[in-house]
Biopython code that builds the backbone (N, CA, C, O; Angstrom):
import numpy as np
from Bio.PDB.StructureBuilder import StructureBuilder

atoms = [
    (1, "UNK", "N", (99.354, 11.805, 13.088)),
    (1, "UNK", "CA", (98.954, 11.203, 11.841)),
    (1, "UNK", "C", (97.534, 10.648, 11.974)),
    (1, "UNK", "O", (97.102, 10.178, 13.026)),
    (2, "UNK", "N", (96.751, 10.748, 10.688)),
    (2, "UNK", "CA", (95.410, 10.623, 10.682)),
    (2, "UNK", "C", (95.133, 9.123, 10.807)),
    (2, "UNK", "O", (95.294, 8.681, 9.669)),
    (3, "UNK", "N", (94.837, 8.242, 11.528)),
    (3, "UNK", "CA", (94.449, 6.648, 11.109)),
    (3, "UNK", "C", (92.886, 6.562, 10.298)),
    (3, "UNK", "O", (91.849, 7.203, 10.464)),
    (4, "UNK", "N", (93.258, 5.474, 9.374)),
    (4, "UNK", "CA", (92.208, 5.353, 8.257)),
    (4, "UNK", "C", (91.821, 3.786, 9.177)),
    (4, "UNK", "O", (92.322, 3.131, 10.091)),
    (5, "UNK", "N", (90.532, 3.714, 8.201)),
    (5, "UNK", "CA", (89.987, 2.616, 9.060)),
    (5, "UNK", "C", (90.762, 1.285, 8.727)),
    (5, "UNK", "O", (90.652, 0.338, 9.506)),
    (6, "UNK", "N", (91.519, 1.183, 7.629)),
    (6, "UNK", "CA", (91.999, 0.083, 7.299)),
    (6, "UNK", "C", (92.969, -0.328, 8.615)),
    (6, "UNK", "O", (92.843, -1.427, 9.155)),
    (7, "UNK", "N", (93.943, 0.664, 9.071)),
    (7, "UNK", "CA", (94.665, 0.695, 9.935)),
    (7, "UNK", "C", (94.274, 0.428, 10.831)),
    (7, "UNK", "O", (94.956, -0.402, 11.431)),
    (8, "UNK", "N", (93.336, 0.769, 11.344)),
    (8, "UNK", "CA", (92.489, 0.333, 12.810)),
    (8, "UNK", "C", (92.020, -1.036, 12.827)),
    (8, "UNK", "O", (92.005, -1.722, 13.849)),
    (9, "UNK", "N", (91.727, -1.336, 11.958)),
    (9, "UNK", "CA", (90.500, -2.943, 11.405)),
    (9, "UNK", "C", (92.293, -3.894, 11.754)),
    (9, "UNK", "O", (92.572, -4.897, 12.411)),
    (10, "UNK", "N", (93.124, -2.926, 10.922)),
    (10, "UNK", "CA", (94.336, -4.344, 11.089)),
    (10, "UNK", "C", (94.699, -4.386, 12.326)),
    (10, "UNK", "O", (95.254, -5.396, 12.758)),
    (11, "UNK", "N", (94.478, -3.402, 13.048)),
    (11, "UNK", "CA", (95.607, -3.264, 14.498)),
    (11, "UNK", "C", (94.875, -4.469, 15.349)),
    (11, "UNK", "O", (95.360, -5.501, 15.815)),
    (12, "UNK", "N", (93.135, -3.810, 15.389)),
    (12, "UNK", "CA", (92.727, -4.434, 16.605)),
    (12, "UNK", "C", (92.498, -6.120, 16.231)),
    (12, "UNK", "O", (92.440, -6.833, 17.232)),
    (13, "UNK", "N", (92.343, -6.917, 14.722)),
    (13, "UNK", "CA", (92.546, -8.017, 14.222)),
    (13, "UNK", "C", (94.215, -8.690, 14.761)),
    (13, "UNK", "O", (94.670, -9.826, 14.621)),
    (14, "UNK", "N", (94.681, -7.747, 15.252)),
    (14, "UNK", "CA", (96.374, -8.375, 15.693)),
    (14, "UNK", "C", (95.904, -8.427, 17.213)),
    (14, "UNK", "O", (96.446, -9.328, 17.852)),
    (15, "UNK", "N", (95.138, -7.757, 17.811)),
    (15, "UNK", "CA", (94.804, -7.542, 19.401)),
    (15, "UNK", "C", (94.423, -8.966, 18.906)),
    (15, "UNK", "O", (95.259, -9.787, 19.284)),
    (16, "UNK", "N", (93.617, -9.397, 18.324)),
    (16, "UNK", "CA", (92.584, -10.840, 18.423)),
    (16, "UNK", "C", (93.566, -11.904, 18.466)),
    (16, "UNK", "O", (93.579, -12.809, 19.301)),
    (17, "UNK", "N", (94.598, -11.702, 17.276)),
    (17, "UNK", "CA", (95.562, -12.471, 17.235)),
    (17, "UNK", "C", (96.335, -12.953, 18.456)),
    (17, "UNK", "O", (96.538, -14.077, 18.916)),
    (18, "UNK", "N", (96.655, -11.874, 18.780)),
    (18, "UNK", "CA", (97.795, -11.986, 20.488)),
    (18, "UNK", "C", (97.275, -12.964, 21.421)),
    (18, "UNK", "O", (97.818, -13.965, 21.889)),
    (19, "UNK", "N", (95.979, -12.426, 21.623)),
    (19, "UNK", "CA", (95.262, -12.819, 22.463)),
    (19, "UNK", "C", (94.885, -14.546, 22.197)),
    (19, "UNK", "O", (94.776, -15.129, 23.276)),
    (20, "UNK", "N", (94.703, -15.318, 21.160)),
    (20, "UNK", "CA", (94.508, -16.245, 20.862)),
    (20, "UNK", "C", (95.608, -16.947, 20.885)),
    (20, "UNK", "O", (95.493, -18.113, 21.260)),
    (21, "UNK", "N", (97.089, -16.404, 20.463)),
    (21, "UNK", "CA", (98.337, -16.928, 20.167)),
    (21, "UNK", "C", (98.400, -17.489, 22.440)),
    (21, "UNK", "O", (98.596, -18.616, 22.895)),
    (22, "UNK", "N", (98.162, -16.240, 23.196)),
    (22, "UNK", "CA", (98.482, -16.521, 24.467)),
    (22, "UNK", "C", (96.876, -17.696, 24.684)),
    (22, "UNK", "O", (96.788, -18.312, 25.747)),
    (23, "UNK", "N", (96.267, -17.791, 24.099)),
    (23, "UNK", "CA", (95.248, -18.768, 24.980)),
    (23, "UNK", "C", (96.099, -20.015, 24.662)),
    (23, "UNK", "O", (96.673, -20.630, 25.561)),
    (24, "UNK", "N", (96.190, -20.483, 22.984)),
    (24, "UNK", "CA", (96.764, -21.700, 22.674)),
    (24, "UNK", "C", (98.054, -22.343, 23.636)),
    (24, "UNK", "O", (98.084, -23.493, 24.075)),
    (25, "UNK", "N", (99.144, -21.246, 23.848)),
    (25, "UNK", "CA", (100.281, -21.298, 24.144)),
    (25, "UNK", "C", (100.055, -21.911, 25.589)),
    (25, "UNK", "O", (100.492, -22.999, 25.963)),
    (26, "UNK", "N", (99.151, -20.854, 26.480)),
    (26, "UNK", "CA", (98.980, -21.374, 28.014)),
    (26, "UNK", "C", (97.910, -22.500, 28.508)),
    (26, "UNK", "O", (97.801, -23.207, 29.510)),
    (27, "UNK", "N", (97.201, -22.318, 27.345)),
    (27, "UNK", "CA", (95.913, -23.633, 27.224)),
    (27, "UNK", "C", (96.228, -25.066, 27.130)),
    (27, "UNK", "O", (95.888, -25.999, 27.857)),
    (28, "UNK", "N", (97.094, -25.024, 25.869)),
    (28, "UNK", "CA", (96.905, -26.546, 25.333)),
    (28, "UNK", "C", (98.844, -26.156, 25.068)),
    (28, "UNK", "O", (99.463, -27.060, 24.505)),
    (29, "UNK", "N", (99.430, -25.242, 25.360)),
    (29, "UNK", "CA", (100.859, -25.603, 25.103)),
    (29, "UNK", "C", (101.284, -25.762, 23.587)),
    (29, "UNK", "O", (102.280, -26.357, 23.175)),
    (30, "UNK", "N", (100.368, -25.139, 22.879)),
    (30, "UNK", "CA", (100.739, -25.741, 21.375)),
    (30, "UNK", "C", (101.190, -24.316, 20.624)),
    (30, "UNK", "O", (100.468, -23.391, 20.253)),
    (31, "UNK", "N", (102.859, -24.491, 20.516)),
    (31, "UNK", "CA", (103.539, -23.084, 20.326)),
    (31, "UNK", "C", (104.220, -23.347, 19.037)),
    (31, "UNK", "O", (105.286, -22.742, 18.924)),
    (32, "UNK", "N", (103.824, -24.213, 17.877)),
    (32, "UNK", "CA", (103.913, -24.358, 16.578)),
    (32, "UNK", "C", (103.304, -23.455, 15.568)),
    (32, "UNK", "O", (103.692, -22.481, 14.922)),
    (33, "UNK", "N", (102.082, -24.217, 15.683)),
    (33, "UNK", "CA", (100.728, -23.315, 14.535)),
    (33, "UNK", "C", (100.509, -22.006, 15.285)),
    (33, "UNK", "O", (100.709, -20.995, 14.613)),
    (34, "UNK", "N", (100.123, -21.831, 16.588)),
    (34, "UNK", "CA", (100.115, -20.645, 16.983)),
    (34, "UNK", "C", (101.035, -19.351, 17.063)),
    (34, "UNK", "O", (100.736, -18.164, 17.199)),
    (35, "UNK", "N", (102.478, -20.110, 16.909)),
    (35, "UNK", "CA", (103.991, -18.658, 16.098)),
    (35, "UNK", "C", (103.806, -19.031, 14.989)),
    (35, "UNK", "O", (104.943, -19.065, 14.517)),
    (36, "UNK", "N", (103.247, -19.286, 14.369)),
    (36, "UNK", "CA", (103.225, -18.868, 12.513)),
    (36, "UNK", "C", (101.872, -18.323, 12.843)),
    (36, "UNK", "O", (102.136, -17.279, 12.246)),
    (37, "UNK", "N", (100.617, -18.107, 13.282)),
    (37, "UNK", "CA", (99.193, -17.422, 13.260)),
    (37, "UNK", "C", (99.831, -16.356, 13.788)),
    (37, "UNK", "O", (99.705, -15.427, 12.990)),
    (38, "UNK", "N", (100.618, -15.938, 14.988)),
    (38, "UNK", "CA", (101.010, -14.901, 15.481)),
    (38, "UNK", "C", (101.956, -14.378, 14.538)),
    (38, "UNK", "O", (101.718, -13.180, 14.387)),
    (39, "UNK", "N", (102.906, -14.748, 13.850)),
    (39, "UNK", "CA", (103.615, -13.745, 12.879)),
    (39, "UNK", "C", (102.727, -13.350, 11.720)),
    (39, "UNK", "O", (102.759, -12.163, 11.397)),
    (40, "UNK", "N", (102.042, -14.066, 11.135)),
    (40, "UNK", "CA", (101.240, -13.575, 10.207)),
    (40, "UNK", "C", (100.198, -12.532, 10.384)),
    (40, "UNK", "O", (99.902, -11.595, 9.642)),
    (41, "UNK", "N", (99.626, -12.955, 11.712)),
    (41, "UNK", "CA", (98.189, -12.268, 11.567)),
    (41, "UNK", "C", (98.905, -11.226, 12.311)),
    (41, "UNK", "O", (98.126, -10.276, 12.242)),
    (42, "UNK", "N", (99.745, -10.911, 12.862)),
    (42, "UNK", "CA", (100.310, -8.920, 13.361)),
    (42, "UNK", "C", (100.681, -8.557, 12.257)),
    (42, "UNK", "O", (100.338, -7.440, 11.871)),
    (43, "UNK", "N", (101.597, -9.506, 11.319)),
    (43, "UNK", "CA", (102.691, -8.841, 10.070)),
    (43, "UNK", "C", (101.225, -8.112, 8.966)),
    (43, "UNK", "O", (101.571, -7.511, 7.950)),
    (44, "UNK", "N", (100.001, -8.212, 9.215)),
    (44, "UNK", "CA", (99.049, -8.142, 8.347)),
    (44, "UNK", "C", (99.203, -5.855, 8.318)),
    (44, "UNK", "O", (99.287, -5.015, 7.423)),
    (45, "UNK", "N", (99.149, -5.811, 10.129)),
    (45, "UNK", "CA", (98.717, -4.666, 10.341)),
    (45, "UNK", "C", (100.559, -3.557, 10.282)),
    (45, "UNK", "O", (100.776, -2.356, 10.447)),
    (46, "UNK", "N", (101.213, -4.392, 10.063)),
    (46, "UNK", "CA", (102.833, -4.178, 10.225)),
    (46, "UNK", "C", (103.184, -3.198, 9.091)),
    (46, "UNK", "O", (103.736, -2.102, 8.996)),
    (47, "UNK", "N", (102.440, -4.361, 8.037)),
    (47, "UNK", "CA", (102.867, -3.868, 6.630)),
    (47, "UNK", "C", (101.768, -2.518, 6.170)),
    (47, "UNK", "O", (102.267, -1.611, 5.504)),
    (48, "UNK", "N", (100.522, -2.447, 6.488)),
    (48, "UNK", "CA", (99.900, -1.468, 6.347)),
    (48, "UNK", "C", (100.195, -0.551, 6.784)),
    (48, "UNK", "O", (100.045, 0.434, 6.060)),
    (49, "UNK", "N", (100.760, -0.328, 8.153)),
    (49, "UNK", "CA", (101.787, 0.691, 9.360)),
    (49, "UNK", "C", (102.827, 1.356, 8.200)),
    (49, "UNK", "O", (103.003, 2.568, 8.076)),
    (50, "UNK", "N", (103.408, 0.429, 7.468)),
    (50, "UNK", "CA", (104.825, 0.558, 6.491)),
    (50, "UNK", "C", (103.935, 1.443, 5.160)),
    (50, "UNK", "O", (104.209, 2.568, 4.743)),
    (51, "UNK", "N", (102.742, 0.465, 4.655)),
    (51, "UNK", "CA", (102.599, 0.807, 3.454)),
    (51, "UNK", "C", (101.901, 2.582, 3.476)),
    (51, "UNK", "O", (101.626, 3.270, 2.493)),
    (52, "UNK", "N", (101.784, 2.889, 4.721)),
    (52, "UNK", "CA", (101.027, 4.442, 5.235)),
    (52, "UNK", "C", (102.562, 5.346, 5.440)),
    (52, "UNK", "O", (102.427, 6.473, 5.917)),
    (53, "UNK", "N", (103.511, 5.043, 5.214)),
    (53, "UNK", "CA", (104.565, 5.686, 5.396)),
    (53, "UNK", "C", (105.084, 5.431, 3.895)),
    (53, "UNK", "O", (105.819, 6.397, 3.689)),
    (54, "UNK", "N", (105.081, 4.777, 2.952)),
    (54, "UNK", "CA", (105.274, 5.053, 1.864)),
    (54, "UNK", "C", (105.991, 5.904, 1.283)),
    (54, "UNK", "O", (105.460, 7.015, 1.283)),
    (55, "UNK", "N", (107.600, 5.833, 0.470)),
    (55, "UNK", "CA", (107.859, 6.980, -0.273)),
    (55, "UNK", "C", (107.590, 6.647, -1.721)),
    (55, "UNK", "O", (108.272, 7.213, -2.576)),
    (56, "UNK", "N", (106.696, 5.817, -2.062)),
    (56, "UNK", "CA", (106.197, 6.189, -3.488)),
    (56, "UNK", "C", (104.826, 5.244, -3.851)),
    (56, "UNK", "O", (104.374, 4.732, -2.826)),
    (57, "UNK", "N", (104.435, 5.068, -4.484)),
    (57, "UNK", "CA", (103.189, 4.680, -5.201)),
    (57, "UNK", "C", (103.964, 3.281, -5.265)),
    (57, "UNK", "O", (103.837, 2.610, -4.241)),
    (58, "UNK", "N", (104.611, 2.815, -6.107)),
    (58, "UNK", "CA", (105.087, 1.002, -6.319)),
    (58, "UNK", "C", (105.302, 0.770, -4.385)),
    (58, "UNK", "O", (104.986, -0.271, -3.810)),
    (59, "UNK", "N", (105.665, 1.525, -3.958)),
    (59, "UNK", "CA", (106.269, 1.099, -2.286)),
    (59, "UNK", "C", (105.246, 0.513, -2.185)),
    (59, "UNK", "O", (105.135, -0.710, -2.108)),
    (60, "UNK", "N", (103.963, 1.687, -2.167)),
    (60, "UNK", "CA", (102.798, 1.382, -0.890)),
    (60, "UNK", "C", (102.460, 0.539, -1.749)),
    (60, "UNK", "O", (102.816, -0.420, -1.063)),
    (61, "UNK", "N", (101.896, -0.155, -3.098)),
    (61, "UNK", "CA", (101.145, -0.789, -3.667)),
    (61, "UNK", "C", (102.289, -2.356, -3.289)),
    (61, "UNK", "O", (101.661, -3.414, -3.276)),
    (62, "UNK", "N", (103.385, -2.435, -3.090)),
    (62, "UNK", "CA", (103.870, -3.877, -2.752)),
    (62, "UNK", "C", (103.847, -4.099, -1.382)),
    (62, "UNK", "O", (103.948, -5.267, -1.006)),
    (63, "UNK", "N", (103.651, -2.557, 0.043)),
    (63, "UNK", "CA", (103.766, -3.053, 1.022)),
    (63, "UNK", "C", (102.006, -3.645, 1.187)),
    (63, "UNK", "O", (101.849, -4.725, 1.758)),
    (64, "UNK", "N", (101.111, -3.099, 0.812)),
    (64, "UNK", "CA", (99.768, -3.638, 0.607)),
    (64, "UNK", "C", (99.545, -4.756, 0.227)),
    (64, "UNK", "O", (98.526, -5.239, 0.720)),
    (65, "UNK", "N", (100.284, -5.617, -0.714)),
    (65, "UNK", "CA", (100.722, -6.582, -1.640)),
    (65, "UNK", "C", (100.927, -7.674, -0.386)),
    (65, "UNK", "O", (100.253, -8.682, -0.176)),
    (66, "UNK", "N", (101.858, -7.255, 0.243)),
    (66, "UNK", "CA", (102.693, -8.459, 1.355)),
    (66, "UNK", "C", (101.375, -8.337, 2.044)),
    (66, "UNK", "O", (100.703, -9.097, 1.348)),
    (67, "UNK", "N", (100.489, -7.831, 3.048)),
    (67, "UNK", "CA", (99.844, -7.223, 3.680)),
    (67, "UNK", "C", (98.634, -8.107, 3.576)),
    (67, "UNK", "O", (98.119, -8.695, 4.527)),
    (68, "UNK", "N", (98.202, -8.145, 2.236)),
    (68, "UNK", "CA", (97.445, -9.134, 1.130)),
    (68, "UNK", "C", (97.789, -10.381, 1.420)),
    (68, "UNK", "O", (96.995, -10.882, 2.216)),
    (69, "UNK", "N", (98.368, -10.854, 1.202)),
    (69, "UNK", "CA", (99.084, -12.436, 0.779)),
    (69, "UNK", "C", (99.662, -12.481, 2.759)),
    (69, "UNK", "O", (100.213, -13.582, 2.743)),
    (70, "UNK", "N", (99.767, -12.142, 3.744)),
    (70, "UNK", "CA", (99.847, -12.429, 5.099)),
    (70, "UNK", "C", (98.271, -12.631, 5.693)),
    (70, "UNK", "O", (97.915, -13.300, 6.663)),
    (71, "UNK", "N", (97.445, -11.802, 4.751)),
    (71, "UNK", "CA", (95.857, -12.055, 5.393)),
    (71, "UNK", "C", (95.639, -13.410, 4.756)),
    (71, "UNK", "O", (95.361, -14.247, 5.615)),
    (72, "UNK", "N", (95.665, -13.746, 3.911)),
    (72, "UNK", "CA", (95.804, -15.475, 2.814)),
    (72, "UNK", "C", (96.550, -16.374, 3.987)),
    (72, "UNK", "O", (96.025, -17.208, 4.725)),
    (73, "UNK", "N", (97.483, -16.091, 3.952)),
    (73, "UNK", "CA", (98.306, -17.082, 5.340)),
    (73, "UNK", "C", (97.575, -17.304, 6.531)),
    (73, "UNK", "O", (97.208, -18.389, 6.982)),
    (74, "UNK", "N", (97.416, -16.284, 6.951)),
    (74, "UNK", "CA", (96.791, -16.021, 8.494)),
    (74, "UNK", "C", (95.113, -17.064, 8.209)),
    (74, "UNK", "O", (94.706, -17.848, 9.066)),
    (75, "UNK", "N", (94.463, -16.849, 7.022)),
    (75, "UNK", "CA", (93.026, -17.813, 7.211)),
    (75, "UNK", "C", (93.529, -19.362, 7.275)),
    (75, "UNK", "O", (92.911, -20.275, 7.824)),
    (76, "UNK", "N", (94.670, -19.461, 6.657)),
    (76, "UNK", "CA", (95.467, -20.819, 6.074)),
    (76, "UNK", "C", (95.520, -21.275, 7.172)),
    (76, "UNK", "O", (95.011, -22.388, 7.047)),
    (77, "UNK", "N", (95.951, -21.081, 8.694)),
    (77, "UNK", "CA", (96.497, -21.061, 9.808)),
    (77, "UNK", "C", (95.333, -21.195, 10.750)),
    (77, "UNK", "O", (95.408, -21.942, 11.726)),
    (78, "UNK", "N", (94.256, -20.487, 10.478)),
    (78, "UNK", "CA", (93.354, -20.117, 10.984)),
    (78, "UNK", "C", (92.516, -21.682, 11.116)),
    (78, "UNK", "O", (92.157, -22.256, 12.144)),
    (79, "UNK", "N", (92.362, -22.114, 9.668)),
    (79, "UNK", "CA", (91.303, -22.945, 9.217)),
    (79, "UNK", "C", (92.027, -24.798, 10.023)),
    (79, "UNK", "O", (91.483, -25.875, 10.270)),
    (80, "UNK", "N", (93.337, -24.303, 10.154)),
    (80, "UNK", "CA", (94.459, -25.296, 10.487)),
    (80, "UNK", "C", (93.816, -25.932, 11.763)),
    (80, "UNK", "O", (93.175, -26.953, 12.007)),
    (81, "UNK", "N", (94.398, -24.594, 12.635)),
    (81, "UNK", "CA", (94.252, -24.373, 14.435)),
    (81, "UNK", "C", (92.646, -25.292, 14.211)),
    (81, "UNK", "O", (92.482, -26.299, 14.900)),
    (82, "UNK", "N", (91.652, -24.901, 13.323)),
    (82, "UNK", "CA", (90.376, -25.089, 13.605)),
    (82, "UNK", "C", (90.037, -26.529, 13.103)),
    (82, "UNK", "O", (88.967, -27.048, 13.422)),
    (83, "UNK", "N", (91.131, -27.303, 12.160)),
    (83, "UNK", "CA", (90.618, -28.455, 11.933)),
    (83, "UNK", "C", (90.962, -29.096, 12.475)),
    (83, "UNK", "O", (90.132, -29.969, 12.727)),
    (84, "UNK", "N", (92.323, -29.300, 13.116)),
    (84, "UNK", "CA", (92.954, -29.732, 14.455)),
    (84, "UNK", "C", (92.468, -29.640, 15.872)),
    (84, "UNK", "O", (93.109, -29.902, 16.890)),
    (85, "UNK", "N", (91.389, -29.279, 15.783)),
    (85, "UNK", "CA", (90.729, -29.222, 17.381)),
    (85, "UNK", "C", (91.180, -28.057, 18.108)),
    (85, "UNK", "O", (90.852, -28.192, 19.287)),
    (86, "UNK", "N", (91.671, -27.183, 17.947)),
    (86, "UNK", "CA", (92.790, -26.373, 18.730)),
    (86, "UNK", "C", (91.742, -25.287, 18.750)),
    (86, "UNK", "O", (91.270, -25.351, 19.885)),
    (87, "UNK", "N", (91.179, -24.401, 18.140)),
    (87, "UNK", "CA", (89.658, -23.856, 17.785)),
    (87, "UNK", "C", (88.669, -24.000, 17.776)),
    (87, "UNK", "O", (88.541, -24.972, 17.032)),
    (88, "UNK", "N", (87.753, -23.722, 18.088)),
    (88, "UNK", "CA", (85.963, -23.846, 17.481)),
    (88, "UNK", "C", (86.112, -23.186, 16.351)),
    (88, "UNK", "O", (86.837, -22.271, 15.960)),
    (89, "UNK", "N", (84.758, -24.247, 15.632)),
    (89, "UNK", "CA", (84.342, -23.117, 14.242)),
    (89, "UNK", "C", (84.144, -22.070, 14.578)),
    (89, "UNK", "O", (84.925, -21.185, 14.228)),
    (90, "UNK", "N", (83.026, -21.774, 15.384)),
    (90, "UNK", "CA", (82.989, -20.442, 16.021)),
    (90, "UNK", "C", (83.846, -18.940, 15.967)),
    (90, "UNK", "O", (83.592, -17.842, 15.471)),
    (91, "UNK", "N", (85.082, -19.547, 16.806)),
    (91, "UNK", "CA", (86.436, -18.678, 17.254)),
    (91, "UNK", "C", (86.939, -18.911, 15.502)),
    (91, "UNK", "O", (87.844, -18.108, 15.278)),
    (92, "UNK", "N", (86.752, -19.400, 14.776)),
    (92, "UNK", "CA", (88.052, -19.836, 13.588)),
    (92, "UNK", "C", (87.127, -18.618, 12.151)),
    (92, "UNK", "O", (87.573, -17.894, 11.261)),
    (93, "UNK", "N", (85.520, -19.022, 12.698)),
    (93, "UNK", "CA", (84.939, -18.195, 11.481)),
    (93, "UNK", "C", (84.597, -16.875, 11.923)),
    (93, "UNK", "O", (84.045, -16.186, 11.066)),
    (94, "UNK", "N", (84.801, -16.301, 13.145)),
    (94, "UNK", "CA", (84.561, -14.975, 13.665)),
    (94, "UNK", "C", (86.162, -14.296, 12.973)),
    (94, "UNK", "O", (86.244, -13.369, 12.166)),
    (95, "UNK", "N", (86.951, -14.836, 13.389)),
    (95, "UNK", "CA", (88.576, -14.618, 12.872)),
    (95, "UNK", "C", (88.590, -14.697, 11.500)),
    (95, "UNK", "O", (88.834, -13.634, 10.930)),
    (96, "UNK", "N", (88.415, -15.565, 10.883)),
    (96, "UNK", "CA", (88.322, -15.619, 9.056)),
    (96, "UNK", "C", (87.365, -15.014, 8.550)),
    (96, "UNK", "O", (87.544, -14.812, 7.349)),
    (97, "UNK", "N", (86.273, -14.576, 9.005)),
    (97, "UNK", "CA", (85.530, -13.212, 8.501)),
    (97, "UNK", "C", (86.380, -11.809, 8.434)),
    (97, "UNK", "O", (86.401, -11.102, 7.426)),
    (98, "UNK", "N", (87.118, -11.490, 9.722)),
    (98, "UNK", "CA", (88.026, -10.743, 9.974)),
    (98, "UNK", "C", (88.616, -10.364, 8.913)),
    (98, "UNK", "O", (88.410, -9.370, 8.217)),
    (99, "UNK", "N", (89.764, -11.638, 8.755)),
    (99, "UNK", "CA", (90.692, -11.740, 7.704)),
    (99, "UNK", "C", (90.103, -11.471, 6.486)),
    (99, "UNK", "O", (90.709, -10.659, 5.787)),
    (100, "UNK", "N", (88.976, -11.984, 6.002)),
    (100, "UNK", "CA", (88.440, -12.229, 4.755)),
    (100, "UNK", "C", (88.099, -10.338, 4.664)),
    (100, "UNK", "O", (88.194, -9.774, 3.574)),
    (101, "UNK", "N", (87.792, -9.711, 5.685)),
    (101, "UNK", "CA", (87.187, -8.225, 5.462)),
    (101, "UNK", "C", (88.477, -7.547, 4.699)),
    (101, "UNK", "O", (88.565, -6.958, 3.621)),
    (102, "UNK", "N", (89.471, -7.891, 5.747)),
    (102, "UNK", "CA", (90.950, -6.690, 5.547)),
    (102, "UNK", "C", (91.241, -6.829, 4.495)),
    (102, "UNK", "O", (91.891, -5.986, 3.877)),
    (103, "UNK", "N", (90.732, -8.227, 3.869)),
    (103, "UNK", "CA", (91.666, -9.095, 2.778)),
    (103, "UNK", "C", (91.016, -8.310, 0.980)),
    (103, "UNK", "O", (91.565, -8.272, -0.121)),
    (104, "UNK", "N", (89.529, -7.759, 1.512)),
    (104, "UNK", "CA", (88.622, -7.419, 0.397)),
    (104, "UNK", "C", (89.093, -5.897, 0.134)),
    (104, "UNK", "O", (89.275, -5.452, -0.999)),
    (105, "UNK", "N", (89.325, -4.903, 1.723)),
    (105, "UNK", "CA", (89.914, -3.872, 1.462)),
    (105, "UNK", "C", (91.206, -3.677, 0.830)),
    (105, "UNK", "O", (91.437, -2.697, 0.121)),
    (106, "UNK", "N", (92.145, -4.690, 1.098)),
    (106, "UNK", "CA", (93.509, -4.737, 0.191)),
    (106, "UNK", "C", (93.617, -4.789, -1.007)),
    (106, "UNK", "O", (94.435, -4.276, -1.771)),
    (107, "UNK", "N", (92.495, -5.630, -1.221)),
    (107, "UNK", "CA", (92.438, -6.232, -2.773)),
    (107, "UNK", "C", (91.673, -5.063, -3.684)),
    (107, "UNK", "O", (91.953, -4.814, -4.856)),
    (108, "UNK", "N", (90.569, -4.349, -2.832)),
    (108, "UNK", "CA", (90.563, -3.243, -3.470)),
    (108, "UNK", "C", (91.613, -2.252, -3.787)),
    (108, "UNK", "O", (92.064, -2.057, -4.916)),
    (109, "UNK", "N", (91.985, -1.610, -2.650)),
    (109, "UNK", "CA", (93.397, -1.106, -3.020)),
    (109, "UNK", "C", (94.012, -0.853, -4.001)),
    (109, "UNK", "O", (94.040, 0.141, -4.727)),
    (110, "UNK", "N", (94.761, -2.233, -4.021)),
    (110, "UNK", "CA", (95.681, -2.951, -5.307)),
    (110, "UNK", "C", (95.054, -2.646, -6.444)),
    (110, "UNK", "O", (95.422, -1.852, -7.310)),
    (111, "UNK", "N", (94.075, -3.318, -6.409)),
    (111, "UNK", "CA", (93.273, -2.985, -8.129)),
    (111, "UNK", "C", (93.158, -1.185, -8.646)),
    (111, "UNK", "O", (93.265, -0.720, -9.781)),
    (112, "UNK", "N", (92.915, -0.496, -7.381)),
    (112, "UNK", "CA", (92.857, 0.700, -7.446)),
    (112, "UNK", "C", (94.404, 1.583, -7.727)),
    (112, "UNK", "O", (94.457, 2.554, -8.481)),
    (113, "UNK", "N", (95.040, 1.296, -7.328)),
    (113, "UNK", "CA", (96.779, 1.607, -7.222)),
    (113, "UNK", "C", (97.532, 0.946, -8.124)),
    (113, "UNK", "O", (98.520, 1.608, -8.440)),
    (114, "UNK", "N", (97.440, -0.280, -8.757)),
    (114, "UNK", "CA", (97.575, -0.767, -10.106)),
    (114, "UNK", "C", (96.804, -0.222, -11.605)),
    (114, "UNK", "O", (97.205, -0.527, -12.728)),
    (115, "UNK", "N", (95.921, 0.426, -11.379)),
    (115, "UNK", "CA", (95.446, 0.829, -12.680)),
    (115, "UNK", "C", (95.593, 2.023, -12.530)),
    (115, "UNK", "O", (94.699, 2.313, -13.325)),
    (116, "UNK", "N", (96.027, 3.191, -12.124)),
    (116, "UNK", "CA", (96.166, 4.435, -11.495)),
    (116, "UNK", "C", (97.860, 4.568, -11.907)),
    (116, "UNK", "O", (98.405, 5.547, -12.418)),
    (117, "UNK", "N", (98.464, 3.318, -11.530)),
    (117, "UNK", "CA", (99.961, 3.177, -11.952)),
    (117, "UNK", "C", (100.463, 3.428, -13.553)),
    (117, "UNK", "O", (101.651, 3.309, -13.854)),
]
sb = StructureBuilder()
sb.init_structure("model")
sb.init_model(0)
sb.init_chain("A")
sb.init_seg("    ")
for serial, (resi, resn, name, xyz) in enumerate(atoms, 1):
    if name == "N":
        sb.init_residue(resn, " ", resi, " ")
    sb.init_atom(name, np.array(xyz, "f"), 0.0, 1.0, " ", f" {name:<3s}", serial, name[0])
structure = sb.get_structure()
């Protein structure tokens, strides 16, 4: 199967994720905010995985939908870790640029797959 870039942008944004979920966890021990950043920010590239397997047009346009609204969570989480000390701005706005990218391609999408509907 062909990967589109959306797919790739989400996968390796979940590599970032992992990787941050294990610094917090072995760093500072803080395994709260960091399992809700870790379910969200993988479930981002999960649902795109789902919404590329699609058996119809409403499927893929609601698995995109969830996909959408988990990239919204994941900055929510993001901005959290970062006001709490647990982050640098740095690490929090390199990551919420991230999010904010996948979040512009979804939203295109949608608008595109909703009026097409």
């Amino acid at each position: 199967m062909k990967e589109n870039p959306l797919s790739t942008k989400s996968y390796d944004f979940a590599l970032k994720i992992v990787a941050l979920f294990k610094k917090l966890t072995l760093e500072y021990k803080e395994y709260i905010l960091s399992k809700q950043l870790l379910r969200s920010g993988t479930s981002i590239g999960a649902n795109i995985a789902e919404a590329n397997g699609a058996i119809s047009k409403a499927d893929f346009s609601s698995k995109i939908s969830i996909a959408y609204k988990e990239s919204l969570e994941t900055k929510y989480w993001l901005n959290l870790l970062r006001d709490s000390d647990y982050i640098s701005d740095e690490q929090a706005n390199i990551l919420i640029d991230d999010a904010d990218e996948l979040s512009k391609i979804m939203f295109s999408i949608l608008k595109t797959t909703r009026i097409k509907n």
